[in-house]
N, C-alpha and C positions, 0 to 999 in steps of 0.2 A: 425697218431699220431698228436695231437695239442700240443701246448706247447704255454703254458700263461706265458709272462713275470711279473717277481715280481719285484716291484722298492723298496728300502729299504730306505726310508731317517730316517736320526737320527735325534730325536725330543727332545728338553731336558723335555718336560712336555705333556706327552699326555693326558690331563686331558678333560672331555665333562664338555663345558659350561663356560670355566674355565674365558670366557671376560665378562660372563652374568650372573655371579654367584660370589654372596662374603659373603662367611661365620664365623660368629663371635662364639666364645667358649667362654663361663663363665672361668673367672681363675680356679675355683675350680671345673671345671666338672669332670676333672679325677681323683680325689679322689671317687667320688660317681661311677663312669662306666666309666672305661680308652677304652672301645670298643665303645662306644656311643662318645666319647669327639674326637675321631681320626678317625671315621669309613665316615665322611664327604668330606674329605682332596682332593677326586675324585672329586667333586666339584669344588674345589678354592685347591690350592696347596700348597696356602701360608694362611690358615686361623688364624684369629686375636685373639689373646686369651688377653680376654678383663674384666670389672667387666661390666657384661649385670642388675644384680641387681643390686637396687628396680625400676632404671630407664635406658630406654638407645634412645638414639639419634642420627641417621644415614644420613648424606649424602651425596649425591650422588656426584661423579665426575662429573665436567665441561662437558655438552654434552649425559649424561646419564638419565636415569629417571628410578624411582622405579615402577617397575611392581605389584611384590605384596611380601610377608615376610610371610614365614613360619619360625614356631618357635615349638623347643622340651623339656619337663621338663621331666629329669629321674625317678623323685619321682613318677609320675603316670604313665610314660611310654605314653604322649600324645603326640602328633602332634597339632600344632594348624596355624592357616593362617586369612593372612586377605589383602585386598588390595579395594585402593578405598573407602574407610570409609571418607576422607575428612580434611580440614584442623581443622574443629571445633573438642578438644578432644571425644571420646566419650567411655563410660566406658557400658561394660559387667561384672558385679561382682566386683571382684576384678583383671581387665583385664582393661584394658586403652590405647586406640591408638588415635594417628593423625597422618596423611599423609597428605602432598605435593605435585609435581609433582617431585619432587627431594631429598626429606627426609619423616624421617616416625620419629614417638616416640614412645615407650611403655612403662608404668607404670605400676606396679603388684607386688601383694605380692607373686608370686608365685617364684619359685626361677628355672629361663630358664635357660637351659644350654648350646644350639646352636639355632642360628638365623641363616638363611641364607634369603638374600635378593637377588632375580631377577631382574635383570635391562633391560631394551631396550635402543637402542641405540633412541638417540631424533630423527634425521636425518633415519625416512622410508626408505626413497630411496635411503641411504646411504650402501655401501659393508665396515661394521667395518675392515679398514687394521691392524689397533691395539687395543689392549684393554684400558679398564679405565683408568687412573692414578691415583692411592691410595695416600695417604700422605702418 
C-alpha cells in the first residue's frame, strides 16, 4: 500500500494569472450579458468596472509592462487582440490603438465590454514575490 500525503493550505484567492492579468468591465456590460461581464473574475479577482467607451487608457504599475490586450464586444460576440502595434496611433476601421512599453489606448465606436491586459514582469530574471500595485 502507498500512501501520498496531501498538504492542504488555505489560500484566500486561488485565481491563475491573477499577478499577470488585470481585467476591466464596461459599467454597463451586465445589463446586455450578466455571464459575459463576471464569467472573467478567474482571471483578476478583483476586476474594474469601469466606462471603457469611446476611449480608454491603461497603465501599467511601476515595474510591469503590457504584453498584449485582448478585448470582447457582446453585440457581435467577438474577441479581439492586439499587442506591439507601437506608440504612433494606428486605426483599423473604426478600431484605434497605441501602445507603449507600459500603457496601451483604444479608441472605437464599438461598444467593448471586457478588456483584459497581460503584463510581464520588467525584471526576466526576476521570481515576482508579489503582484502589481493597482491604485
Amino acid at each position: 500500500m502507498i500512501f501520498i500525503p496531501i498538504i492542504y493550505v488555505e489560500v484566500d484567492q486561488p485565481y491563475v494569472n491573477e499577478w499577470q492579468t488585470k481585467v476591466f468591465v464596461d459599467v454597463d456590460a451586465w445589463m446586455e450579458n450578466e455571464y459575459y461581464s463576471t464569467a472573467w473574475n478567474y482571471l483578476d479577482p478583483y476586476p474594474s468596472k469601469t466606462e471603457l467607451n469611446p476611449s480608454f487608457r491603461f497603465d501599467a504599475p511601476q515595474g510591469w509592462a503590457v504584453d498584449y490586450v485582448n478585448f470582447y464586444t457582446i453585440e457581435d460576440k467577438a474577441y479581439h487582440w492586439f499587442s506591439g502595434v507601437g506608440e504612433e496611433r494606428e486605426c483599423f476601421g473604426n478600431l484605434c490603438f497605441a501602445q507603449g512599453n507600459d500603457w496601451f489606448t483604444i479608441d472605437s465606436d464599438l461598444d467593448i465590454d471586457v478588456i483584459w491586459v497581460k503584463l510581464n514582469e520588467e525584471c526576466t530574471t526576476c521570481f515576482p514575490s508579489e503582484g502589481p500595485k493597482w491604485p
